[in-house]
Gaussian input, Z-matrix of N, CA and C with variables (Angstrom, degrees):
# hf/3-21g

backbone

0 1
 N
 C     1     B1
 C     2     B2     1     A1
 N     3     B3     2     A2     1     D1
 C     4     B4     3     A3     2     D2
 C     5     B5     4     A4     3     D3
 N     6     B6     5     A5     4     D4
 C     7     B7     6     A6     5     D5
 C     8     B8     7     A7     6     D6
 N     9     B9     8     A8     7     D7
 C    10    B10     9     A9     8     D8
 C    11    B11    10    A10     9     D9
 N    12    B12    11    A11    10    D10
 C    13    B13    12    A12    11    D11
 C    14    B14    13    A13    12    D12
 N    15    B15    14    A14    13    D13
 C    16    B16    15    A15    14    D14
 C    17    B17    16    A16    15    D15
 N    18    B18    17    A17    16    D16
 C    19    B19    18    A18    17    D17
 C    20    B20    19    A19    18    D18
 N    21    B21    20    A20    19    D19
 C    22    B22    21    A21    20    D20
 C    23    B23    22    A22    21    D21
 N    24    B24    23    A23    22    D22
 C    25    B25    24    A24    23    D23
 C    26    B26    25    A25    24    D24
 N    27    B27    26    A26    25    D25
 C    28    B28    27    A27    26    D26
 C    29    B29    28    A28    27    D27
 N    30    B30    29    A29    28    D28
 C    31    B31    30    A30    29    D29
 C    32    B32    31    A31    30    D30
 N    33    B33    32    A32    31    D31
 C    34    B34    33    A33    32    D32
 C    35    B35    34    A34    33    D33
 N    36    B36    35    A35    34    D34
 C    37    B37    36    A36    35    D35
 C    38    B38    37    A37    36    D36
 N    39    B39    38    A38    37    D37
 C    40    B40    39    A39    38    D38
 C    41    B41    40    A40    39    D39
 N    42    B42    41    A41    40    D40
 C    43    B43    42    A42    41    D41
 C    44    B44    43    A43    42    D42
 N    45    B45    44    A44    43    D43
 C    46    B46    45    A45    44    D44
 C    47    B47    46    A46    45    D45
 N    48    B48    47    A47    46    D46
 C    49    B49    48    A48    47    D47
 C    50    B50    49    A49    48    D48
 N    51    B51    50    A50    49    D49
 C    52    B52    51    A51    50    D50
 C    53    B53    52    A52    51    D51
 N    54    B54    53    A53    52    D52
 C    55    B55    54    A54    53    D53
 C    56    B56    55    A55    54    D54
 N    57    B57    56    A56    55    D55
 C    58    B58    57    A57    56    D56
 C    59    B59    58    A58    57    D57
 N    60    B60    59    A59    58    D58
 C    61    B61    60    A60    59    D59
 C    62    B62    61    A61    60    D60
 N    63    B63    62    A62    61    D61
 C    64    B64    63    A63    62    D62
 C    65    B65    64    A64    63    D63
 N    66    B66    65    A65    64    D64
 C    67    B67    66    A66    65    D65
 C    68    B68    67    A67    66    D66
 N    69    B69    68    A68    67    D67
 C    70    B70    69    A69    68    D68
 C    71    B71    70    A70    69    D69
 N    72    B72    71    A71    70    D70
 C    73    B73    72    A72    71    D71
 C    74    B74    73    A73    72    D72
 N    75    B75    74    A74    73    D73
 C    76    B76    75    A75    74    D74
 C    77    B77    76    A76    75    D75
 N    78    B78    77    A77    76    D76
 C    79    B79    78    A78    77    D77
 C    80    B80    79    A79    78    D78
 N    81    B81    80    A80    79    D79
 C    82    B82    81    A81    80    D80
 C    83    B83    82    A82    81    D81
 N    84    B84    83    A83    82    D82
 C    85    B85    84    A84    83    D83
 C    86    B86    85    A85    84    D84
 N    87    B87    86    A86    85    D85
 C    88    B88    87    A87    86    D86
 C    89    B89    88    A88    87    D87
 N    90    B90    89    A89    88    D88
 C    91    B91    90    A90    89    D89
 C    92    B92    91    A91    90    D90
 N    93    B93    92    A92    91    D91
 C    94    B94    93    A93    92    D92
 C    95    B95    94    A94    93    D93
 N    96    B96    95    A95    94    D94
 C    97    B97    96    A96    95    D95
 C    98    B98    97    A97    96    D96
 N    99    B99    98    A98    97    D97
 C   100   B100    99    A99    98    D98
 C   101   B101   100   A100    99    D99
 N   102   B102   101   A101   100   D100
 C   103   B103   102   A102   101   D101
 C   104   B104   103   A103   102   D102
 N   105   B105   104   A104   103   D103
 C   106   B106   105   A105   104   D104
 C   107   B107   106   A106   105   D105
 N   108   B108   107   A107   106   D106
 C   109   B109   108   A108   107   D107
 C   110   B110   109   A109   108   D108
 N   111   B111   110   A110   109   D109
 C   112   B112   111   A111   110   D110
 C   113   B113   112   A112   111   D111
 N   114   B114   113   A113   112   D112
 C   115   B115   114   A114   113   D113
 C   116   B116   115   A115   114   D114
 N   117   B117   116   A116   115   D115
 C   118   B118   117   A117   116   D116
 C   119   B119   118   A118   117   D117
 N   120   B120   119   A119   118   D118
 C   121   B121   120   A120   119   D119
 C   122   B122   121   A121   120   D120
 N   123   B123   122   A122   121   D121
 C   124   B124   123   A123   122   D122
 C   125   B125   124   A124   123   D123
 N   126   B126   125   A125   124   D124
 C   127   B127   126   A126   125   D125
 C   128   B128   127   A127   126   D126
 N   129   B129   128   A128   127   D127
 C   130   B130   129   A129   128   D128
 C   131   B131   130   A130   129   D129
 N   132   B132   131   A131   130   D130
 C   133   B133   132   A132   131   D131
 C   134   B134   133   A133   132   D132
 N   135   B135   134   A134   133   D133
 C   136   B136   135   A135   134   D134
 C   137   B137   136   A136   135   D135
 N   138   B138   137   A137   136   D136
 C   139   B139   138   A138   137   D137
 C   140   B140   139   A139   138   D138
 N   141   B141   140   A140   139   D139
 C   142   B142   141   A141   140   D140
 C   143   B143   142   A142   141   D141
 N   144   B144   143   A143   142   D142
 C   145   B145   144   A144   143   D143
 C   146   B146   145   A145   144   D144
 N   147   B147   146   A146   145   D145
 C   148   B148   147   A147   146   D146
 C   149   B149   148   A148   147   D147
 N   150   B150   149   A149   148   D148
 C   151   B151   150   A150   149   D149
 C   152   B152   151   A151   150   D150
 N   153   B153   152   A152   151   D151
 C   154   B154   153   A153   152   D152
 C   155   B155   154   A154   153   D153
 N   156   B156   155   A155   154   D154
 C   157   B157   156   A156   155   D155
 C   158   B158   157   A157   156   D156
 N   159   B159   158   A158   157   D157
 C   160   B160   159   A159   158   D158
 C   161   B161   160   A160   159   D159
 N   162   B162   161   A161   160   D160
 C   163   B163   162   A162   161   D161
 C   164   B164   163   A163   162   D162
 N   165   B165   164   A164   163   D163
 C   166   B166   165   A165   164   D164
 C   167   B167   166   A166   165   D165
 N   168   B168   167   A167   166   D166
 C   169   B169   168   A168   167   D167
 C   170   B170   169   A169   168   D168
 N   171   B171   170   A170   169   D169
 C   172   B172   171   A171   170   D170
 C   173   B173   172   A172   171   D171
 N   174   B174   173   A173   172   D172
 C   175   B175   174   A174   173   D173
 C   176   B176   175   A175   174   D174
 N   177   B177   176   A176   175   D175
 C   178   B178   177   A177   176   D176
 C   179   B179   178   A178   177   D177
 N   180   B180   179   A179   178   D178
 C   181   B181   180   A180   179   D179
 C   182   B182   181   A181   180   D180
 N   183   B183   182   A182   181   D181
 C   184   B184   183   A183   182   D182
 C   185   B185   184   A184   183   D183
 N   186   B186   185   A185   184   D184
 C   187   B187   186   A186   185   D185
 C   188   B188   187   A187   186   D186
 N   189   B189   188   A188   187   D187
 C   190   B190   189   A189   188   D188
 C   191   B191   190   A190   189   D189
 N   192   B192   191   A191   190   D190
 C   193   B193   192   A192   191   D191
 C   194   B194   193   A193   192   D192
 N   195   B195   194   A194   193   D193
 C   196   B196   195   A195   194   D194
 C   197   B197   196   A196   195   D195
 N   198   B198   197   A197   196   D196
 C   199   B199   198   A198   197   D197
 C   200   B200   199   A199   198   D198
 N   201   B201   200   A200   199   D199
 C   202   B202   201   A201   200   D200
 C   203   B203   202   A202   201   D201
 N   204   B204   203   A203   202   D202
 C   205   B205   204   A204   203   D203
 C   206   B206   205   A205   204   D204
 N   207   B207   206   A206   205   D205
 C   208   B208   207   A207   206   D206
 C   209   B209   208   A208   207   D207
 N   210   B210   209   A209   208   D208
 C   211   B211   210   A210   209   D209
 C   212   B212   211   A211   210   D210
 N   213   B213   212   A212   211   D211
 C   214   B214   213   A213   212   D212
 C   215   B215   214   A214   213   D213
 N   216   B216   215   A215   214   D214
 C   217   B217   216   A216   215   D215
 C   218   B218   217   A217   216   D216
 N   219   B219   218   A218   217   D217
 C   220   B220   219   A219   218   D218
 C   221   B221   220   A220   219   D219
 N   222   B222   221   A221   220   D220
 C   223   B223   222   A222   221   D221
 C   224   B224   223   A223   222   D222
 N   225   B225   224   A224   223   D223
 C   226   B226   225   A225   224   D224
 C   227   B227   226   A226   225   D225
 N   228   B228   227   A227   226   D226
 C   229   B229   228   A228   227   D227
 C   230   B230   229   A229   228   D228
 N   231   B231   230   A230   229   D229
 C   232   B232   231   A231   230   D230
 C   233   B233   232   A232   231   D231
 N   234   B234   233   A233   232   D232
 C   235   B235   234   A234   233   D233
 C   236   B236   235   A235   234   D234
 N   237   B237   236   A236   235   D235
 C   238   B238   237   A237   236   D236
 C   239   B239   238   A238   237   D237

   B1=1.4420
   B2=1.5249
   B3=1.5730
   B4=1.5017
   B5=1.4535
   B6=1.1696
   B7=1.5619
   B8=1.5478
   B9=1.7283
   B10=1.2228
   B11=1.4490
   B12=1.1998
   B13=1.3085
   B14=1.4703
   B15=1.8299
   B16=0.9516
   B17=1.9319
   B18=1.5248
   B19=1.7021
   B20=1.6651
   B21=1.1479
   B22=1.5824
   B23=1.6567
   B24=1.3908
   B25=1.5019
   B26=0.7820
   B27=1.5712
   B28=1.4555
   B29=1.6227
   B30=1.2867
   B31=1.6558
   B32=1.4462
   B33=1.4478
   B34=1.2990
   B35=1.7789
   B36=1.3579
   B37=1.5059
   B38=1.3781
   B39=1.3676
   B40=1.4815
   B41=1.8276
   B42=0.6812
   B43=1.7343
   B44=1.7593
   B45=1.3369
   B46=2.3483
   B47=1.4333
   B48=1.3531
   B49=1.8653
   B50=1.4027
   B51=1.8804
   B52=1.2539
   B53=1.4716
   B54=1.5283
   B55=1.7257
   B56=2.0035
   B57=1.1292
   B58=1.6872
   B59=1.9012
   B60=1.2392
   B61=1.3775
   B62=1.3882
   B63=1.3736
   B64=1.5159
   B65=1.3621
   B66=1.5932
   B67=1.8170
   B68=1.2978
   B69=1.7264
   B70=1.3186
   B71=1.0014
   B72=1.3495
   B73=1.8409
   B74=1.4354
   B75=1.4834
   B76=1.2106
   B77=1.6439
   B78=1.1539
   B79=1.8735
   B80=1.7532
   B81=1.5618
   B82=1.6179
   B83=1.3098
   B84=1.2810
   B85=0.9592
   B86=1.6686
   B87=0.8165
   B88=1.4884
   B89=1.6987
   B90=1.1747
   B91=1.5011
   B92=1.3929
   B93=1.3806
   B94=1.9837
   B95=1.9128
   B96=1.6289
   B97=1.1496
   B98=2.1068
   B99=1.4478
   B100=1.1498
   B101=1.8891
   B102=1.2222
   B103=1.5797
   B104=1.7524
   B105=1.6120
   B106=1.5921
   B107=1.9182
   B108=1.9251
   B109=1.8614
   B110=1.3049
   B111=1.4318
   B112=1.3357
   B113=1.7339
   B114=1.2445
   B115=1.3488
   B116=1.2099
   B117=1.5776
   B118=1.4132
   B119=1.9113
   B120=1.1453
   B121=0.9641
   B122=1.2241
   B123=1.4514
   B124=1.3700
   B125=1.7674
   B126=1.5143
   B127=1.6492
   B128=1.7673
   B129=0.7256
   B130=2.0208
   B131=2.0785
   B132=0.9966
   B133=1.8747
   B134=1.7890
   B135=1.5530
   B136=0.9458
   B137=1.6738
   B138=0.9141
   B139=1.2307
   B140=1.3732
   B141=1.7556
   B142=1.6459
   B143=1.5035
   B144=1.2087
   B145=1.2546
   B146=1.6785
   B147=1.3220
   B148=1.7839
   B149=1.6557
   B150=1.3731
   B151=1.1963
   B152=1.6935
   B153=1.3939
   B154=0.9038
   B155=1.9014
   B156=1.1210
   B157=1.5061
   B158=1.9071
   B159=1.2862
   B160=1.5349
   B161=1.3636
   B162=1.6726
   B163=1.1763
   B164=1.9757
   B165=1.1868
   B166=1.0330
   B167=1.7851
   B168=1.2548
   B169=1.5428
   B170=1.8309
   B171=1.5119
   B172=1.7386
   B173=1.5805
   B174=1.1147
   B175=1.3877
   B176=1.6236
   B177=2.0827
   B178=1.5632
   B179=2.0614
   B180=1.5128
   B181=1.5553
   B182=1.2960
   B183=1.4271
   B184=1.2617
   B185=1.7905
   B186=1.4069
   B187=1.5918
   B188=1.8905
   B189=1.2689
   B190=1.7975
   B191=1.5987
   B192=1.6928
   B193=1.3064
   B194=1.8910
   B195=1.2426
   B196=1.4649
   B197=1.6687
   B198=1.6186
   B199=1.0862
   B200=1.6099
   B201=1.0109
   B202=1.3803
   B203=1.6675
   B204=1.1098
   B205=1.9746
   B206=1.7453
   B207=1.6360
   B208=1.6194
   B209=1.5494
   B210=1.1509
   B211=1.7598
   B212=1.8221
   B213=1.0996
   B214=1.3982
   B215=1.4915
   B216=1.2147
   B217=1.5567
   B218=1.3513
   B219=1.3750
   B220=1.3329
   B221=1.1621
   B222=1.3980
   B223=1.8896
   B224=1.6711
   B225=1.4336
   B226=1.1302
   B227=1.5905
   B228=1.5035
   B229=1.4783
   B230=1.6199
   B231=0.8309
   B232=1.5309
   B233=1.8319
   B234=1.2573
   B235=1.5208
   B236=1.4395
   B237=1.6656
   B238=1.5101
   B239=1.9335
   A1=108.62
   A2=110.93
   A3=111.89
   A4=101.55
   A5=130.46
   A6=161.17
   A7=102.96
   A8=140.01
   A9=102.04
   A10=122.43
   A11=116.49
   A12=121.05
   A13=86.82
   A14=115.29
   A15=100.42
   A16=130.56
   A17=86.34
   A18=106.63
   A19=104.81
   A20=118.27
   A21=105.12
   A22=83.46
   A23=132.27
   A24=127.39
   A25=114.29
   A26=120.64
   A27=110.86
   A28=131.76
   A29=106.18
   A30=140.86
   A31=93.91
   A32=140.88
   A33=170.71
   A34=104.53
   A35=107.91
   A36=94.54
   A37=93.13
   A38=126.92
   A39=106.83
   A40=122.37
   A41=114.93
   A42=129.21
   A43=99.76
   A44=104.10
   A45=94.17
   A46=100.53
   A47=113.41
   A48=86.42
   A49=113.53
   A50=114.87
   A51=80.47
   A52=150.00
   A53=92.31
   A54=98.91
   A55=77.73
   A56=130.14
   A57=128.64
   A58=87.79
   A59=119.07
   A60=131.66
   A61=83.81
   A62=145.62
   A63=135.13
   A64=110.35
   A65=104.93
   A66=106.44
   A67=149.85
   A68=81.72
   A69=107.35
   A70=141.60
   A71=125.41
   A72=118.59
   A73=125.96
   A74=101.77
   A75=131.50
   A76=105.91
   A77=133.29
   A78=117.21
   A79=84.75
   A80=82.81
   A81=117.96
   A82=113.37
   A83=126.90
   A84=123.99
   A85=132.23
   A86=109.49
   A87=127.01
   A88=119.02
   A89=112.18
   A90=122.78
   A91=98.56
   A92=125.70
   A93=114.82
   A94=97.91
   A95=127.07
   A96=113.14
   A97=67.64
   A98=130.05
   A99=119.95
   A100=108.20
   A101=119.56
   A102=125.21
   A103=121.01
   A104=85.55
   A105=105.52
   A106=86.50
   A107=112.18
   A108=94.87
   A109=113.36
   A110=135.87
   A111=141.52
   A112=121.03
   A113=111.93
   A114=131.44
   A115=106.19
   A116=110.29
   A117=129.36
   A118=75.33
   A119=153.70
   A120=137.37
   A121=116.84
   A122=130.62
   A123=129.15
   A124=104.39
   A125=107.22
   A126=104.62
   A127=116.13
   A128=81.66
   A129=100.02
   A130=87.45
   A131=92.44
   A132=97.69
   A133=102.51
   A134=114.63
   A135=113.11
   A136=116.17
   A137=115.99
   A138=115.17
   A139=127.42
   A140=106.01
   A141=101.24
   A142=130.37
   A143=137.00
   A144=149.26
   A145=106.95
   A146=99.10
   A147=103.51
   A148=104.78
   A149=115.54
   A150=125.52
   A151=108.72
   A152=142.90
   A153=155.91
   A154=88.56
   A155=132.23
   A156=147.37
   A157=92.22
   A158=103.59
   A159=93.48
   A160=135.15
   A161=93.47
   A162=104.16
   A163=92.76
   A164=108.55
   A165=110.29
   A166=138.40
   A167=73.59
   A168=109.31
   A169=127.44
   A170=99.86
   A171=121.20
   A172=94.18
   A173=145.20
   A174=151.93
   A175=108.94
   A176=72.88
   A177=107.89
   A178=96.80
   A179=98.77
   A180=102.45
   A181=106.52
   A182=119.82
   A183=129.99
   A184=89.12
   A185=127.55
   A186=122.51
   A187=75.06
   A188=133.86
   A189=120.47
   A190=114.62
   A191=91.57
   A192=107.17
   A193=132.07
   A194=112.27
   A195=99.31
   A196=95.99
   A197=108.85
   A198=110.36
   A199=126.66
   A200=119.22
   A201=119.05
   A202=128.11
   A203=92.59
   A204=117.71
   A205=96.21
   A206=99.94
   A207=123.49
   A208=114.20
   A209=114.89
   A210=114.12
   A211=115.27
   A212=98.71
   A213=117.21
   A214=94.46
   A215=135.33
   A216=133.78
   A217=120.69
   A218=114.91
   A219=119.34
   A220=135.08
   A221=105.04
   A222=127.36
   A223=97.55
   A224=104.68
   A225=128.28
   A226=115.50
   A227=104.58
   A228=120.80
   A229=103.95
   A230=124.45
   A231=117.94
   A232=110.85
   A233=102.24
   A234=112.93
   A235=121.59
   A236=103.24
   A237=101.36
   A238=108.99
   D1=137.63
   D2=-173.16
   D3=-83.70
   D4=133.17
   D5=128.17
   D6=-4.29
   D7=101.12
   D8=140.62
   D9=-125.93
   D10=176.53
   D11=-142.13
   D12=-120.22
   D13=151.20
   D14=175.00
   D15=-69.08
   D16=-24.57
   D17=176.69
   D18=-49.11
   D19=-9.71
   D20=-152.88
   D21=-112.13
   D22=-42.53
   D23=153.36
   D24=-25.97
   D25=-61.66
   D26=-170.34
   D27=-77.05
   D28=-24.09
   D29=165.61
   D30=-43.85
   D31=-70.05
   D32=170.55
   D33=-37.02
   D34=-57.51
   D35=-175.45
   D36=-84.32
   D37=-51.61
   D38=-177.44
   D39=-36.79
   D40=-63.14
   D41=170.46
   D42=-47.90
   D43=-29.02
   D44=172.96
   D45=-97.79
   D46=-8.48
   D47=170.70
   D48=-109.81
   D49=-12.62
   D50=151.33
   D51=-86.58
   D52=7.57
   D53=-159.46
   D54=-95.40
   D55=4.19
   D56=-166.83
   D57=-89.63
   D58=-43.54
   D59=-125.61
   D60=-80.62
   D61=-47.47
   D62=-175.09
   D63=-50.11
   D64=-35.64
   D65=171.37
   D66=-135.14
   D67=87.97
   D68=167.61
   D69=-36.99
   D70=143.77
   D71=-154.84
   D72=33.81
   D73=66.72
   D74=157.87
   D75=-56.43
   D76=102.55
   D77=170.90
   D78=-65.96
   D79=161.14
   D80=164.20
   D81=-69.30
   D82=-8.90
   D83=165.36
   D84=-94.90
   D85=0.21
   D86=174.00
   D87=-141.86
   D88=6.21
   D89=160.62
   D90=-56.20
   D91=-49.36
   D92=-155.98
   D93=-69.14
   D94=-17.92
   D95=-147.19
   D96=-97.61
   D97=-49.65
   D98=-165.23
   D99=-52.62
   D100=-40.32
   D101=163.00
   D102=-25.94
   D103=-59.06
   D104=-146.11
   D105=-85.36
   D106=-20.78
   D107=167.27
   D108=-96.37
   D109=-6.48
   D110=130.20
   D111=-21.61
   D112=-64.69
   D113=165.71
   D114=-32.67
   D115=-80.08
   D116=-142.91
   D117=-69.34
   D118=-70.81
   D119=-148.60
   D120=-65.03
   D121=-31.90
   D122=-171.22
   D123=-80.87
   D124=-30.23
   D125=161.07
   D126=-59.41
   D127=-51.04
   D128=-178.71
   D129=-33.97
   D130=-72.50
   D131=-158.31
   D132=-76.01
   D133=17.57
   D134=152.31
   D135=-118.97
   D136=-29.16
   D137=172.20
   D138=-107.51
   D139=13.38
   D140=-177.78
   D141=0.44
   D142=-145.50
   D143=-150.67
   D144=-21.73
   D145=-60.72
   D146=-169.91
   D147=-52.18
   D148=-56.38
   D149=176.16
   D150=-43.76
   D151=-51.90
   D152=-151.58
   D153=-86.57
   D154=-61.67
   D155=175.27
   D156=-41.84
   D157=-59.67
   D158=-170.72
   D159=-69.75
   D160=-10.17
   D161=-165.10
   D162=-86.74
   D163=-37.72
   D164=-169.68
   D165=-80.12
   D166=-12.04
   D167=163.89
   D168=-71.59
   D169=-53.26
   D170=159.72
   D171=-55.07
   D172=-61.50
   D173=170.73
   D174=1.06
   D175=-76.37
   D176=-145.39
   D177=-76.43
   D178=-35.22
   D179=-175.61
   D180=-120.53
   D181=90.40
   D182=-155.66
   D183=-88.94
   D184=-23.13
   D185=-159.88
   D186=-70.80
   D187=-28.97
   D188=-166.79
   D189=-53.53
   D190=-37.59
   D191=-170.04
   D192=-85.22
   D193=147.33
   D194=-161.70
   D195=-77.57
   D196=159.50
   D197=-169.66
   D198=-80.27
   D199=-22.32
   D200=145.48
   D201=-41.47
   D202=-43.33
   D203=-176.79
   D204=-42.36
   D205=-68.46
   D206=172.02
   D207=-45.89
   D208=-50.50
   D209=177.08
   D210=-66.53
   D211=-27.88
   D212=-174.05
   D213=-78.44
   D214=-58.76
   D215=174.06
   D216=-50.33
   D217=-53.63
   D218=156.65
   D219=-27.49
   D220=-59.10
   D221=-174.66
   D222=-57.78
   D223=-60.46
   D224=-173.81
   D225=-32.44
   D226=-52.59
   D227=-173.33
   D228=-95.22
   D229=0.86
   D230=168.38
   D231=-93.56
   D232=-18.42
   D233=173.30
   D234=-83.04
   D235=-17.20
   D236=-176.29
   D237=-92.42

């Protein structure tokens, strides 16, 4: 089991508010989808390639994926 530290919490939000800070007035209602591409990016540059394979894979074989997973992608990309 990985170790975390509180320094590394804080390491973590520092790095989400500044990448938050260009956009201002975030509603509460679409803050969780700005989080969850926050996320996906700070995983990305930790897990390059595989991450990038998996992602593209859920894509490509959407029957893998749960169906919410798919509505959630959708929503997601109609907002961008």
């Amino acid at each position: 089991m990985k170790t975390l530290y509180v320094n590394t919490m804080e390491g973590f939000w520092s790095l989400l508010r500044s990448w938050l800070r260009p956009h201002r007035g975030v509603s509460q209602e679409k803050l969780p989808l700005y989080l969850g591409f926050f996320e996906f990016t700070h995983n990305v540059r930790r897990r390059g390639q595989a991450l990038l394979g998996a992602l593209l894979g859920a894509l490509l074989l959407p029957a893998a994926c749960p169906q919410n997973s798919i509505r959630a992608l959708k929503n997601w990309i109609k907002l961008i």
